[in-house]
Structure formats: structure tokens, C-alpha cells
C-alpha positions in Angstrom: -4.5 29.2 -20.4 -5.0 31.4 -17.8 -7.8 29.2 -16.5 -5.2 26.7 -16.5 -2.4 29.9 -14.7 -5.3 30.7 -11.9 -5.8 27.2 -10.9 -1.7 26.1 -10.8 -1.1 29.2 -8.5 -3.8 27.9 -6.6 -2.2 24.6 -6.0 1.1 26.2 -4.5 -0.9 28.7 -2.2 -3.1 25.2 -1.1 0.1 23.3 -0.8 2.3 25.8 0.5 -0.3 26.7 3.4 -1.6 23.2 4.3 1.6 20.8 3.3 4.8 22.9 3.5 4.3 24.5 6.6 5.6 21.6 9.0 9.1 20.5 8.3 9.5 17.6 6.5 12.2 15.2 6.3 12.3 15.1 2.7 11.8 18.0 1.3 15.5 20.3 1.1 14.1 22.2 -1.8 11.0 24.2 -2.0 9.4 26.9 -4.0 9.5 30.1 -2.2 6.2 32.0 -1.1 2.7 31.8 -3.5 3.9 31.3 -7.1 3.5 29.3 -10.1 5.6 26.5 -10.8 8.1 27.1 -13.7 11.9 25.5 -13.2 12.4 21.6 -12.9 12.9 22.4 -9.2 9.5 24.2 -8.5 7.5 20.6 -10.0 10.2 18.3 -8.3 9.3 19.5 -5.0 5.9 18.2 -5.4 7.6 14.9 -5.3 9.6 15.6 -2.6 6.2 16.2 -0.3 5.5 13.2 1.7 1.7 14.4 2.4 1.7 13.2 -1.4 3.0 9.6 -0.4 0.0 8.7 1.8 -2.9 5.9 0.5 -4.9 5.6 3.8 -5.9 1.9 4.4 -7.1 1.9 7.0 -10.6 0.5 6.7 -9.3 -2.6 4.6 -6.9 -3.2 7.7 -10.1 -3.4 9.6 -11.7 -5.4 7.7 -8.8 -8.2 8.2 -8.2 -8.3 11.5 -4.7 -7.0 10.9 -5.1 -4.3 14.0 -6.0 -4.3 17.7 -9.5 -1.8 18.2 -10.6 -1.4 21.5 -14.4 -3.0 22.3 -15.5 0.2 23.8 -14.8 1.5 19.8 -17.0 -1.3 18.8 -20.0 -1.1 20.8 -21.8 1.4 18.9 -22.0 1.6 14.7 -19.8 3.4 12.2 -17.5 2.4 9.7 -14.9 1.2 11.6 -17.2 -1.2 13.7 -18.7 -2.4 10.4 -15.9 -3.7 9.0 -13.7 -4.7 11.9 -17.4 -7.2 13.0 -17.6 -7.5 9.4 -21.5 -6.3 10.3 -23.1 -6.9 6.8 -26.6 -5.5 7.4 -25.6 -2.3 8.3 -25.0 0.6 5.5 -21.1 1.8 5.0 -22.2 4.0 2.6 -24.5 6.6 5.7 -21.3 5.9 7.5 -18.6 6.8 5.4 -18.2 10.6 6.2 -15.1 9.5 8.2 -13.0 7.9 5.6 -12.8 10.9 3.2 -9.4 10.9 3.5 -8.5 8.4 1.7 -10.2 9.3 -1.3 -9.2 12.5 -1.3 -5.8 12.1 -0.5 -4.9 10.2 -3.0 -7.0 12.9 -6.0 -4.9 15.3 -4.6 -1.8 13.3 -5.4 -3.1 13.1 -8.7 -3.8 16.7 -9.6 -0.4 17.1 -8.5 1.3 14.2 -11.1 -0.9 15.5 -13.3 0.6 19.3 -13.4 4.0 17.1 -13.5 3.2 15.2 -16.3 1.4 18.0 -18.5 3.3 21.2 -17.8 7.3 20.0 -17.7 7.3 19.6 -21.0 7.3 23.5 -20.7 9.6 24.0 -17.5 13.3 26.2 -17.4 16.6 25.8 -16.1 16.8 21.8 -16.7 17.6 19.4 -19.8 15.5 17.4 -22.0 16.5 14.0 -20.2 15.5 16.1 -16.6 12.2 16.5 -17.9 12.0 13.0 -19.1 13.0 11.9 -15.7 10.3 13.8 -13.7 7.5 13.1 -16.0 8.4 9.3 -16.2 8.7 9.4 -12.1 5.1 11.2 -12.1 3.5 8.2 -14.1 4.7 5.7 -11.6 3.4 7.4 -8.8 0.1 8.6 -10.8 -0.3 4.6 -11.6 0.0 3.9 -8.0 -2.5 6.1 -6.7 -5.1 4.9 -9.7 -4.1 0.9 -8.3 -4.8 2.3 -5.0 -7.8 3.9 -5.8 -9.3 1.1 -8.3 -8.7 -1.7 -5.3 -10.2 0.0 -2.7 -13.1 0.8 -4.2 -13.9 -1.0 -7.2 -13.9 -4.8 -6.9 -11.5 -7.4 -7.6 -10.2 -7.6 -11.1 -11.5 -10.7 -13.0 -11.3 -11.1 -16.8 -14.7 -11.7 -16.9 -16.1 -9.1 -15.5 -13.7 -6.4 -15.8 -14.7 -4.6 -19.2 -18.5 -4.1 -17.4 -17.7 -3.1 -13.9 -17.0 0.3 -13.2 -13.4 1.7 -10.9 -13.2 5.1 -10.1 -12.7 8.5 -11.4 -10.0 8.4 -14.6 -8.3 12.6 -14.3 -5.8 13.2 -16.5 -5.6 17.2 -15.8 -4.6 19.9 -13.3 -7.6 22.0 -14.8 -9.8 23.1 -12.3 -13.3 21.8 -13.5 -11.2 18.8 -15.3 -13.2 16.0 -17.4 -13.8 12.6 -15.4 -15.0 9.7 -16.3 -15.5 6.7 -13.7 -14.1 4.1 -16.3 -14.3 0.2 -16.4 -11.6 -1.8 -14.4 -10.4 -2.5 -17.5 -9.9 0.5 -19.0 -8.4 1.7 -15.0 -6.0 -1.7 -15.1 -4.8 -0.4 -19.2 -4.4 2.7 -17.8 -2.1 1.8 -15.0 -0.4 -0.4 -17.2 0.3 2.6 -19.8 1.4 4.8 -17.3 4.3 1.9 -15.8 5.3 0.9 -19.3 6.0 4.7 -21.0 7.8 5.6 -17.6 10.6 2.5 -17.3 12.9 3.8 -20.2 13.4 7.5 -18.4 13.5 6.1 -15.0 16.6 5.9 -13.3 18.5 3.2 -11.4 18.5 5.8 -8.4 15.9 8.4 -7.2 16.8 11.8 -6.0 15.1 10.9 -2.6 13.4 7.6 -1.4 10.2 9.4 -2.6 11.6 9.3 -6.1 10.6 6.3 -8.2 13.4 4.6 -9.6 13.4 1.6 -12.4 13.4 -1.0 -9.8 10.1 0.5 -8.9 8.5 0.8 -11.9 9.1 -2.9 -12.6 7.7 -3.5 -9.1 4.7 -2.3 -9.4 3.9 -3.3 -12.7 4.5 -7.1 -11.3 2.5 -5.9 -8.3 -0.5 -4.8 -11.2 0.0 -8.4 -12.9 0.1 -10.5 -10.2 -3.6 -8.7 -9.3 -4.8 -9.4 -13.0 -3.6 -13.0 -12.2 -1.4 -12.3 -15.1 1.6 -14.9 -13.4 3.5 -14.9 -16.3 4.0 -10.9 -16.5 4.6 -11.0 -13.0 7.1 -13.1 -12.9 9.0 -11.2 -15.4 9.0 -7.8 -13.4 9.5 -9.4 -10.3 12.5 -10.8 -11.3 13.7 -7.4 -13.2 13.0 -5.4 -10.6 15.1 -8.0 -7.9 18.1 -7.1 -10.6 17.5 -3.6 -9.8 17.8 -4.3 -6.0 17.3 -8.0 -4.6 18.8 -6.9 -0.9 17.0 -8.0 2.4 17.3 -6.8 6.2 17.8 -9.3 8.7 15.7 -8.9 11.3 17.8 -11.3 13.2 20.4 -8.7 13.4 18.5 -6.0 14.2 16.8 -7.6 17.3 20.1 -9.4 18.7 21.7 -5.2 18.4 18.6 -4.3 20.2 17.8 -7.4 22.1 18.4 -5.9 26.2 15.5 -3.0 25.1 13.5 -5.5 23.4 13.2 -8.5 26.2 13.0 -5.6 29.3 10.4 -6.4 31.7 7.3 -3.8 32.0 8.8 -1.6 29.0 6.9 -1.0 26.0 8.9 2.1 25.0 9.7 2.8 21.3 13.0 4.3 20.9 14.5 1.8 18.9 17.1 2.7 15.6 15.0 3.8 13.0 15.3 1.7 9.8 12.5 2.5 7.4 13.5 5.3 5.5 17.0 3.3 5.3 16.2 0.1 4.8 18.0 -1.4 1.7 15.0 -3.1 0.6 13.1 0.0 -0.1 12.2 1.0 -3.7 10.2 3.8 -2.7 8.7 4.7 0.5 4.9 5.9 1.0 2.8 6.2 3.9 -0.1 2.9 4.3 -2.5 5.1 6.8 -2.6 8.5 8.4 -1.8 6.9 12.2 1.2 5.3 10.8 2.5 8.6 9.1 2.5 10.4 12.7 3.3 7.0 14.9 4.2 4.0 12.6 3.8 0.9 13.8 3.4 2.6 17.7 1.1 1.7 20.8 -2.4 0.7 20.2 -2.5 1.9 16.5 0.1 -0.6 15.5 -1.6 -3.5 18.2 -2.0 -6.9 17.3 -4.8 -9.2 19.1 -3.8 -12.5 19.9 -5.4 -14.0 17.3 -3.2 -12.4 14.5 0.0 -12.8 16.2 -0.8 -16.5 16.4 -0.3 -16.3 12.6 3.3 -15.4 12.9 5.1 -19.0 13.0 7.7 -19.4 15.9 10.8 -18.0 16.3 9.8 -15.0 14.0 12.4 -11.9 14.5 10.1 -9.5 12.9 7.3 -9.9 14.9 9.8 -9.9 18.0 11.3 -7.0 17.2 7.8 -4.7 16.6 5.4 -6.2 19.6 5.4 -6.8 23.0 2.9 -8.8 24.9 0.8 -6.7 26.9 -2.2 -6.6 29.3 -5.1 -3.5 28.0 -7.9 -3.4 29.7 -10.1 -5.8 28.9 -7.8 -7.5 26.7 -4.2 -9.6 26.1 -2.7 -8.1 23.1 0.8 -7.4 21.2 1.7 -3.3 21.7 3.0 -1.9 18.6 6.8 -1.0 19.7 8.1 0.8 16.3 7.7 4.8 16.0 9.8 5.3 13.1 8.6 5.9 9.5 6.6 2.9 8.6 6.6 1.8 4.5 3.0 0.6 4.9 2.2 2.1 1.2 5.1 1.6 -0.9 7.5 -0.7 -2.8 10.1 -3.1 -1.2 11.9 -6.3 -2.2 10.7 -9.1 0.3 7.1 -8.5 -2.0 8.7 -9.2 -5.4 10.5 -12.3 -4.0 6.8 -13.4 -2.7 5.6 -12.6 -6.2 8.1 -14.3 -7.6 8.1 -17.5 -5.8 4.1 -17.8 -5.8 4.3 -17.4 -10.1 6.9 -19.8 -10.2 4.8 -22.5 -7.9 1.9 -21.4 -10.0 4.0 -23.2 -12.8 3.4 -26.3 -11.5 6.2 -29.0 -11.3 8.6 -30.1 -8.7 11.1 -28.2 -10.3 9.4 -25.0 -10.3 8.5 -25.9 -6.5 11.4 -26.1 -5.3 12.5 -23.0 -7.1 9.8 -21.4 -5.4 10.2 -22.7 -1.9 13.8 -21.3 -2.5 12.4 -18.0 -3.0 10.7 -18.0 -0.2 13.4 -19.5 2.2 15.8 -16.8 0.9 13.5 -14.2 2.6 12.6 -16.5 6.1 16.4 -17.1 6.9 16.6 -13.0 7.5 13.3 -13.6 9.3 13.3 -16.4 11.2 15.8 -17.0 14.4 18.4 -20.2 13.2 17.3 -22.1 16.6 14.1 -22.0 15.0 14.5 -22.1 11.1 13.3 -25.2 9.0 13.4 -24.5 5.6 9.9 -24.9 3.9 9.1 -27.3 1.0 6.0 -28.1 -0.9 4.9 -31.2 -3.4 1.7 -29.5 -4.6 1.2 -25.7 -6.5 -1.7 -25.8 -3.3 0.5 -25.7 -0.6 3.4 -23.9 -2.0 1.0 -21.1 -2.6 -0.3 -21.2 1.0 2.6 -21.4 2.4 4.2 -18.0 0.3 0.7 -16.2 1.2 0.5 -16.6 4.5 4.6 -15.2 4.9 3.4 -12.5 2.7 0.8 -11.3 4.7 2.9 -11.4 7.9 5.5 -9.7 6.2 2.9 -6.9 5.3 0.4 -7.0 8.0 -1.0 -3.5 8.7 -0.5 -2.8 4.9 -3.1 -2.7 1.5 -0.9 -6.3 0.6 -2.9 -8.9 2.8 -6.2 -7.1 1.1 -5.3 -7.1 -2.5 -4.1 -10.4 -2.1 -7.5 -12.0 0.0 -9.2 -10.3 -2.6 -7.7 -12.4 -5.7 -7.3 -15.2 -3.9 -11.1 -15.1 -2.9 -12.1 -15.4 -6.5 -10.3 -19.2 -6.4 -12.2 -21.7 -4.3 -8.6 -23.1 -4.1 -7.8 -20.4 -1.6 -10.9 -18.7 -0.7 -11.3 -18.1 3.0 -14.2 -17.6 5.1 -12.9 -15.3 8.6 -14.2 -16.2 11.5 -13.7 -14.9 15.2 -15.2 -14.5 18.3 -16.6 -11.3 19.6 -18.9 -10.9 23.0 -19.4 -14.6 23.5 -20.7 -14.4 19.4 -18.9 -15.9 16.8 -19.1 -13.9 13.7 -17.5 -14.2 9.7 -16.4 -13.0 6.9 -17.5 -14.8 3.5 -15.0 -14.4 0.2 -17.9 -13.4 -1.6 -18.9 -10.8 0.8 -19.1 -6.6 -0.4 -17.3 -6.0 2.4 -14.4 -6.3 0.4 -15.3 -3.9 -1.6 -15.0 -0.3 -0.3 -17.9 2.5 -0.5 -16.7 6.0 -1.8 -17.5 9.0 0.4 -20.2 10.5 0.7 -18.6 14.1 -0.4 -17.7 12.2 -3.7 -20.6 10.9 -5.2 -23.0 14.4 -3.7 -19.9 16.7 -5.4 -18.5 14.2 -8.5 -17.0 17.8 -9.9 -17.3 17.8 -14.1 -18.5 14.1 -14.6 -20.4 11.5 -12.7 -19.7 8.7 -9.9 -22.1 5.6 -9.0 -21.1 3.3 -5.7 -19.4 0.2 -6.8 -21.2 -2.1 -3.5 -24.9 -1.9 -2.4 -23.6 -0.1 1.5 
């Protein structure tokens, strides 16, 4: 116990001195000077910490394209060059000392669930139900970090496979010195799906903050977990319980005709626009997608487009208008990013369970089930997609209903993990397997589905310092 006493009071002083010392939006309570977590209030201020809502992505946005990186960036090898040229030959793994962050990031999130989850039980000045609440809240976002985690660097779930291949770390403890054990996928994807289920009943239908899970997001991310096991059925269900929770939609149409004089000025690339992500009605919790986007969102080169990708956004598209501007930077044409405010590139919002529920119900096969689908999907373009230019989509084949929802998908979510988890299923169907392809210095280069590129390498600090158990790399470099 007071093994257990030394190494909670070490997690205030660590998070008092590194995460509490700016001032964040969020957080209106916090526990006072160095001291060890006893009331409701003291653990619940863990979750209202956004440095403990960030899953850096970064290097799978890379890997897709779905960002603008300067050539003079790529003309010499690290990890960013190797996956943005998708350079197979060369080894991520004597690279990867500049992606710690996102493994460690999201362990630190853990530990801190994890003192949630195993010392509430035991915390004053609250009620039985308040407990229940925080505990059930800390499972969600303990599931999210291990789905993170387990699709970053562990490959693709398949059936087949899954019970053989290894994830990641599994850490159920605070303890310093803690037990792990780098567990099947399986075992990971049971975990997860543990963690969602014995949280839905204590959830509530609102969260103290948009940091706070609520039951809408616990049956979104458990139809975001399905729909990755290719379980469509399950995934359908969730989906559509967690649109009863909230099923509301912004309409980007709106929002650019309000903002339209800024937006179309000559020469400006500015980015004081009204800020809409933290209250955006589609939100069912917000988290941070990458550490450039938690200090700039979707802003200047960080949140670029090249051509290329914003080729992909079909005509007439007010959400692309309304975050990039064309723009000449040296040596290239590209889209600036024109959005500063708080960016939900890592959380939960309602235009992803209307995807996942129109792409399960096309999956269903039928014209009646596609045109349910391509009804889903409209329901989302027609807050999208200016009416001048609007043509509401149909399909006669499960094929091209499904291409049609994953390609709005991924523009919906481009700078986001959603594009990669999805590629990543999808590459496991020759259906919908893609080979990338671009041109880079007068070379064209590609990107099979089969490729370990998808597949990230942990850092090197993890596997040379595993703590109490072991760690193997999932991909060869």
C-alpha cells in the first residue's frame, strides 16, 4: 500500500508540474499543490486534463497523404520521409526516436484511468452512483487509448490471425513497477470490448465537460471497435444507439455563407474564424488527433492539403471551403489550413456513426438496404455539400455503395486516425484494396495494401525500457 501511496503522490507532483501549469480550457477544478488524490473531485480532474485527450497520429497521416510536408523535409531520411515516400527499404524502427510521443502519451493516459478505475471505489465526499459514473467514464477512455494503441501498432484485426499476433502492452495498474503483458489482438480487441460494455449502464446521457464520456459515446466507440473487427452487424447496432443519443449535424453550408466575405478575400489566409469545435453539436467527446493540431488545429502548413488530396473532395464541398485556401508555397500549389480552433481529430462525433451505419446497412446487400444506406449517407452530404451543387447519391451494388460512403468518410475525417483504420480493414478485401500511387521528383512511387507500412514500429525507448514485462516489434522496420 504505501508502494501503491508513494507512486499516486507521484502522479499529482508529475501532473501538477508538467500538465496543470498552463491554463486550460477545461479544467475549473483542480487539486491544490502536491497531494494524493482522495475526494471524487481530486480523480475527476484527471479527466478534466486535456493533455490526457491527445492520441498523436501523426505518422499514419503521413503515411496517407492526408497532409502537405515540405520537399526540403523529405530530402533526407527519418520517419516522417519514410512514410510520407512510403520508402519501404529503409528501417522505421533506427528512426523512430521522434515519435515517442505517441506511445507514451497515450500510457500515461492509462496509468491515469487506471488510478480512476482502481482507487474510487475508495474515494470521499461523493455517492455510490458518483463513483459508478467516474469509473464507467474511465473505461471508455481506457478502451480508447488500448484501440488507439492496438491500431497503431499492431496490425489489422482479422479473425484469422488475431488470437496469434501480438498488440501492445495490456496495464491494468497505477503501481509503479505494474505487470504487462503485450497480449494477442484478441485478447486487446476482448479487452476493449469489456471495458465499453461494463461502462454503458453507469454512463450518463451528459458529461460534466466535453471531455466526459457520455452513453452516446460509449455506444460509439464500441460500433467504432465492431466495424474494425468487420463485425457489421454489432456495428450497426451501436451506431444506431448511439445516433438516439445524439443524431445532430452542423451545416457547413451555414457556417461558410456567415463567414463567406473572410473566407473568399483575396491574398488572406488568416484564421480567425468562430470557433466551433468544442461546440459543435455533433461532438460526443472531444480529444486531440496530433500534438500540432492541439496547439494550431487545422492551421497553416500543419493542416495543408496538396492538390492531390483536395482533388478527392467532390465539388461544391462547404467543408473543405470553409478550412483551405488555395495558395502558392514555394515550390508548390497547395490548400493552407485556415482553422486555429480546437480541432476533434481524436474523438467521437456523429457524421462517423452515420458512415458506420450506412456502410453496415449496404453491407446487407439488397436494394432495400441500399437505398437505406445511400439515405444515410445523403443525410450527412446535404449539411455538406452547397444545394447549387448537391445530387443525391445512389448505388445498385454493396461495391459502390461502400465506395461511395468511404471515400465521404475519409474527407469528412482527413487529418484524423479514421482514413487509417479504415484503409487498413478495407486492405484486407481485394474488393476495396488500394494501391497509392503519386508522383515525387519526376518518380512515381506506391503504396501496396499489403505493405508494413501500415503497421506502426514502437519506439525505440519502449522495447530498450519495457518496465516489468516484455515488448517485441509487431513489423520487420
Amino acid at each position: 500500500m504505501k508502494k501503491q501511496i508513494q507512486y499516486i503522490a507521484g502522479i499529482i507532483i508529475l501532473a501538477i508540474g508538467m500538465f496543470f501549469s498552463s491554463c486550460d480550457d477545461f479544467l475549473n477544478i483542480l487539486p491544490k499543490g502536491e497531494k494524493i488524490p482522495t475526494t471524487l473531485t481530486d480523480f475527476d480532474a484527471f479527466i478534466r486534463n486535456e493533455s490526457n485527450h491527445l492520441n498523436d497520429i501523426t505518422q499514419a497521416i503521413n503515411l496517407l497523404n492526408d497532409s502537405y510536408v515540405k520537399p526540403s523535409a523529405l530530402g533526407f531520411v527519418s520517419l516522417e520521409s519514410i512514410n510520407y515516400n512510403w520508402m519501404e527499404d529503409e528501417d522505421r524502427i533506427a528512426q523512430n526516436n521522434s515519435d515517442e510521443g505517441a506511445y507514451y502519451y497515450a500510457y500515461t493516459a492509462i496509468s491515469n484511468w487506471n488510478l480512476i478505475i482502481n482507487s474510487v471505489p475508495d474515494a470521499t465526499e461523493c455517492t455510490k452512483t458518483e463513483k459508478q459514473e467516474l469509473i464507467a467514464q474511465a473505461k471508455v477512455l481506457r478502451a480508447m487509448n488500448y484501440f488507439y494503441l492496438t491500431n497503431y501498432y499492431a496490425d489489422a484485426y482479422n479473425a484469422s490471425s488475431a488470437s496469434s499476433k501480438l498488440s501492445v502492452p495490456l496495464i491494468e495498474s497505477a503501481d509503479m513497477g505494474a505487470s504487462s503483458i503485450q497480449v494477442t489482438i484478441e485478447k486487446m480487441y476482448e479487452f476493449i470490448l469489456k471495458d465499453l460494455t461494463d461502462a454503458l449502464p453507469a454512463l450518463p446521457k451528459e458529461g460534466k465537460t466535453i471531455l466526459h464520456p457520455n452513453k452516446g459515446c460509449g455506444y460509439a466507440m464500441l460500433a467504432r471497435v465492431y466495424l474494425t473487427m468487420e463485425n457489421y452487424d454489432e456495428a450497426l447496432v451501436n451506431a444506431e444507439e448511439a445516433l438516439k443519443c445524439n443524431d445532430k449535424l452542423f451545416d457547413w453550408r451555414d457556417y461558410y455563407k456567415e463567414n463567406k466575405d473572410q473566407i473568399e478575400k483575396p491574398d488572406d489566409w488568416s484564421n480567425s474564424y468562430p470557433a466551433i469545435s468544442l461546440t459543435n453539436p455533433e461532438n460526443y467527446i472531444f480529444r486531440y488527433g496530433t500534438n500540432s493540431q492541439k496547439n494550431g488545429g487545422q492551421s497553416a502548413l500543419t493542416g495543408a492539403l496538396t492538390t492531390a488530396r483536395a482533388a478527392l473532395f467532390e465539388a461544391g464541398d462547404a467543408r473543405f471551403a470553409s478550412k483551405w485556401k488555395a495558395k502558392y508555397e514555394a515550390p508548390d500549389d497547395i490548400f493552407y489550413g485556415i482553422r486555429n480552433d480546437k480541432f476533434n481529430g481524436g474523438g467521437l462525433s456523429t457524421p462517423e456513426m452515420y458512415y458506420i451505419k450506412a456502410e453496415c446497412l449496404a453491407r446487407k446487400g439488397g436494394q432495400d438496404n441500399l437505398d437505406d444506406a445511400m439515405e444515410t449517407l445523403n443525410a450527412v452530404r446535404e449539411t455538406r455539400i452547397f444545394k447549387d451543387y448537391y445530387t443525391p447519391l445512389s448505388a445498385t451494388s454493396v461495391e459502390e455503395a461502400v465506395k461511395y460512403i468511404i471515400q465521404e468518410k475519409a474527407n469528412e475525417y482527413v487529418q484524423t486516425g479514421i482514413p487509417f483504420w479504415d484503409a487498413r480493414r478495407l486492405n484486407q478485401d481485394s474488393k476495396y484494396a488500394r494501391t497509392l500511387t503519386k508522383e515525387f521528383n519526376g518518380k512515381m512511387l506506391s503504396l501496396s495494401p499489403t505493405s508494413h507500412l501500415w503497421t506502426m514500429p514502437f519506439p525505440q525507448g519502449a522495447t530498450s525500457n519495457p518496465g516489468n514485462g516484455t515488448l517485441q516489434q509487431n513489423v520487420k522496420r
